[in-house]
VOGU-3710 file (C-alpha; in Angstrom, 3 decimals, decimal comma):
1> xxxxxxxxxx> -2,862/-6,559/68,551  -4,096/-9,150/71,372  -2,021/-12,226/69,870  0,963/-10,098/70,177  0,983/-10,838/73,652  -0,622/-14,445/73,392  1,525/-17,773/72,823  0,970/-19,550/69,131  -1,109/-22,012/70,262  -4,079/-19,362/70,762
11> xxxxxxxxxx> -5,808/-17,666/67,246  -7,220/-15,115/68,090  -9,221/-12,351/66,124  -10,351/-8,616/66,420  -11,915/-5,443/65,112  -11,530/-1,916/65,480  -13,459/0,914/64,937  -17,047/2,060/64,963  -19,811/-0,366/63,492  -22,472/-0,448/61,671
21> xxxxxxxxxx> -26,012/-0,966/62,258  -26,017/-4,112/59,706  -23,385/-6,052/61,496  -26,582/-7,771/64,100  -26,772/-9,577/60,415  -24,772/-11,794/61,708  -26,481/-13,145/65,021  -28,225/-16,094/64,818  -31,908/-16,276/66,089  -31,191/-17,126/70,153
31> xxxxxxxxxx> -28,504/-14,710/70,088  -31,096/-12,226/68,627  -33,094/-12,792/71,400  -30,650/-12,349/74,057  -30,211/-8,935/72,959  -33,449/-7,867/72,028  -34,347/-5,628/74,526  -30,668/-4,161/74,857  -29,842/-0,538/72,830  -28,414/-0,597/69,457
41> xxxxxxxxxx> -24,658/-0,239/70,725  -25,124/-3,260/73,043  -26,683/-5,112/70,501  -24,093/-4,368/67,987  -21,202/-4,965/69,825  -22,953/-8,194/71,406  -22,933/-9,388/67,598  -19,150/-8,384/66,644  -17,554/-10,117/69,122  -19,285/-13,039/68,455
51> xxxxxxxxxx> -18,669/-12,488/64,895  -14,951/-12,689/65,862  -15,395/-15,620/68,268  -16,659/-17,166/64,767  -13,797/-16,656/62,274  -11,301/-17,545/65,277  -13,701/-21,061/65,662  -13,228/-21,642/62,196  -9,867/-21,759/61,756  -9,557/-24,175/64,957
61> xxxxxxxxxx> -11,977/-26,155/62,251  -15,191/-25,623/64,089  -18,399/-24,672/61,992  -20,182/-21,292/62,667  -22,685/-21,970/65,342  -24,380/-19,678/68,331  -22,331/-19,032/70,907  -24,579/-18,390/74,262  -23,541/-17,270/77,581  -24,152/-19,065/80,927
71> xxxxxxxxxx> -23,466/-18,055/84,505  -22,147/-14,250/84,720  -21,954/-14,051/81,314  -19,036/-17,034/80,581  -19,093/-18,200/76,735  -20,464/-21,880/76,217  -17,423/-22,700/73,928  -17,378/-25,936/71,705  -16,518/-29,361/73,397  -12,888/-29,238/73,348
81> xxxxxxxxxx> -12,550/-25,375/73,123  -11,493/-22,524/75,666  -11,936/-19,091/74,889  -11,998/-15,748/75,745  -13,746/-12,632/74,387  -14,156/-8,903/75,629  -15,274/-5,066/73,489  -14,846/-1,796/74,764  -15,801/1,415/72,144  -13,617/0,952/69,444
91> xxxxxxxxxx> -12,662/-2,569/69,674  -13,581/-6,498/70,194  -11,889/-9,401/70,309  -11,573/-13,435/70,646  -9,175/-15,882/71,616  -10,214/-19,642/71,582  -7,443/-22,503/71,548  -7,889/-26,258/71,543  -8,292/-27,274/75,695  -5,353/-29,775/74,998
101> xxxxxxxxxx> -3,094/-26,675/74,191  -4,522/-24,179/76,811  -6,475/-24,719/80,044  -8,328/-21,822/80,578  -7,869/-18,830/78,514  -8,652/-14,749/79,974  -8,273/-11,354/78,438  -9,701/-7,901/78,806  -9,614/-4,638/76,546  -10,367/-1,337/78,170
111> xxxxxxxxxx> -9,793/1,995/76,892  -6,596/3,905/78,401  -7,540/6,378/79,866  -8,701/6,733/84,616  -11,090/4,747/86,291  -13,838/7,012/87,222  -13,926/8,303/90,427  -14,290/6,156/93,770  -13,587/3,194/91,586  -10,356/2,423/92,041
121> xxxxxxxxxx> -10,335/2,393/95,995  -12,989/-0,954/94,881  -11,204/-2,793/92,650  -7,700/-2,770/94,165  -5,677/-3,183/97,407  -3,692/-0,796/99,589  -0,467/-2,787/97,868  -1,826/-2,206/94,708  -2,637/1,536/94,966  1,049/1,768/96,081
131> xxxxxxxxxx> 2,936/0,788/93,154  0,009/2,207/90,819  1,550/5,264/92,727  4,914/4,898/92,055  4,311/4,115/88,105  1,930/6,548/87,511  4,899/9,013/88,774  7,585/7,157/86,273  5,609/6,229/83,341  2,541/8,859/82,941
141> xxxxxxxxxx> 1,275/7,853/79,584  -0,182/4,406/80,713  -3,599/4,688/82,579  -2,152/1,874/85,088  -5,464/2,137/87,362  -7,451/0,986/84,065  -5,055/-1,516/83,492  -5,394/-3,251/86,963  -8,935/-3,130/86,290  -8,285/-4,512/82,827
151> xxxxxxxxxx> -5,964/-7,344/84,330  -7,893/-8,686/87,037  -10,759/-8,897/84,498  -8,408/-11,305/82,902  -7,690/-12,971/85,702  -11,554/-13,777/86,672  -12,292/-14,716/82,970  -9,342/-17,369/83,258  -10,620/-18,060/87,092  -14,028/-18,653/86,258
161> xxxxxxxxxx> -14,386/-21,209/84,059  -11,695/-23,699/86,329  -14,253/-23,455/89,141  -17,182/-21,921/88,419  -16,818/-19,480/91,701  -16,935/-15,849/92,106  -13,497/-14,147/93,016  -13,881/-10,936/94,267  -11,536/-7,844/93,392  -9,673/-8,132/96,901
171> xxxxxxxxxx> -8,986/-12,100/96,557  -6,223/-11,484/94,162  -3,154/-9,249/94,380  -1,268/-8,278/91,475  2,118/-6,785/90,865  2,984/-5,493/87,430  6,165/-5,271/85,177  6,257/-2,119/83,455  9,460/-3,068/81,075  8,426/-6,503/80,526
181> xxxxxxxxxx> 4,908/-5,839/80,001  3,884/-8,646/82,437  1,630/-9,158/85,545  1,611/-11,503/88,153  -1,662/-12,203/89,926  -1,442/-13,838/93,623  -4,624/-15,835/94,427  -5,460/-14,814/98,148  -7,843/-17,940/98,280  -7,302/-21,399/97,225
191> xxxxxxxxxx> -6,814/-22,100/93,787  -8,039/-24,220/91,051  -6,223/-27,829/90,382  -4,785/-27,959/87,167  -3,060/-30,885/86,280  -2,967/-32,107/89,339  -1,536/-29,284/90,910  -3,166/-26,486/92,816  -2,072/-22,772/91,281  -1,523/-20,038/93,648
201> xxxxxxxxxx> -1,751/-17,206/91,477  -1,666/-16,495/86,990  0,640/-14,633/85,151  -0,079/-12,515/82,150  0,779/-10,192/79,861  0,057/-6,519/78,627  0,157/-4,091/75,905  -0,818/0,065/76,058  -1,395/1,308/72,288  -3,994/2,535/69,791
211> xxxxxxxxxx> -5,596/3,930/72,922  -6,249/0,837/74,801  -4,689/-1,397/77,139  -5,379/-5,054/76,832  -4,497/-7,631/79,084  -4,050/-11,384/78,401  -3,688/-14,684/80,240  -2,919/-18,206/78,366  -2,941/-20,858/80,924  -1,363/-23,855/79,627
221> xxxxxxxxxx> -3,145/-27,467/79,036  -1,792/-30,754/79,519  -0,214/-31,213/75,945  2,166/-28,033/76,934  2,751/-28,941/80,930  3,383/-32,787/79,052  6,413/-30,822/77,212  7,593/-29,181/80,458  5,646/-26,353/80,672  5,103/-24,906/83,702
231> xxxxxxxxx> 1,148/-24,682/84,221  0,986/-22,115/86,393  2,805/-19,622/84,038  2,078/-17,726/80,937  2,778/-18,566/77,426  5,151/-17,132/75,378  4,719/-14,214/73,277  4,462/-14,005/69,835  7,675/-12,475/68,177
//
């Protein structure tokens, strides 16, 4: 489902459904002991993402290995490797692509359904909670407060590892297309440099099925802005 809205140059891989107790098989022994104090849910969804994060690897050519997390919880990818990976109940993914193709991957999976109460009013701006207002009155049977959430998770996943800052909920404003199933993301601080040029916002895309909404942002690298790609903008999606 999440390369639908992801450009070709990204392999990506997921899972749905429950899972079962012997799938923290697959951890390797520091992984193991990040984990080893969590529950059994945490642990086992801890171990199928990263079981995902593996396959995707491999067919970018890279060997299984651990993969650790560093500050607020940001993969250590391979030299040479961006990626992305999120779970919710019911599903986990990865994206990874080659840093040449994409620089700075982001993407989010929630499950569609309202942000618990008093939530929202932290995680958004009066803008936003204005057109979340007007969609949720046109298209009911998209949890758009969840997928806000779900896209400025994206957007701090694909922030964070350009400048290894915080960005707060409030320091980006985002608009969303409902037909197009797009978002644009404003940065209300200064942005990273990317190729030489300073970004002032990320755009990204969107999908609402299976009972989730899952957001995705492919920012490109230099071998796409080399081939007149505009960095600052999305890749194309998948037909």
């Amino acid at each position: 489902m999440i390369e639908r809205i992801l450009p070709a140059t990204v392999v990506a891989e997921e899972s749905f459904g429950t899972l079962p107790a012997e799938v923290t098989d697959v951890l390797y022994p520091e992984e193991a002991a990040v984990v080893a104090r969590a529950v059994p849910k945490r642990q086992r969804e801890y171990a199928a993402v990263r079981a995902c994060a593996r396959e995707a690897l491999g067919r970018l050519g890279h060997a299984p290995a651990p993969l650790l997390s560093g500050r607020r919880g940001a993969p250590r990818w391979p030299d040479g490797v961006v990626g992305s990976m999120t779970h919710c109940d019911g599903y986990r993914a990865a994206v990874v692509a080659r840093a040449e193709d994409a620089a700075s991957l982001g993407m989010d999976a929630e499950p569609d359904g309202p942000l618990p109460q008093g939530v929202l009013e932290v995680v958004s701006l009066p803008s936003e909670r204005a057109w979340l207002r007007d969609l949720a009155a046109q298209r009911p049977e998209v949890s758009w407060d969840r997928l806000l959430f779900s896209a400025k998770e994206s957007v701090f996943k694909t922030w964070y590892p350009l400048t290894g800052e915080e960005l707060d909920f409030s320091e980006a404003e985002l608009t969303v297309d409902a037909d197009a199933g797009t978002f644009t993301a404003r940065l209300l601080v200064p942005g990273p440099v990317v190729a030489g040029r300073r970004l002032d916002g990320f755009t990204g895309r969107w999908l609402a099925e299976r009972g989730l909404v899952v957001t995705a942002i492919a920012l490109p690298g230099p071998r796409a802005a080399g081939a007149g790609e505009d960095p600052a903008l999305e890749g194309a999606v998948r037909p």
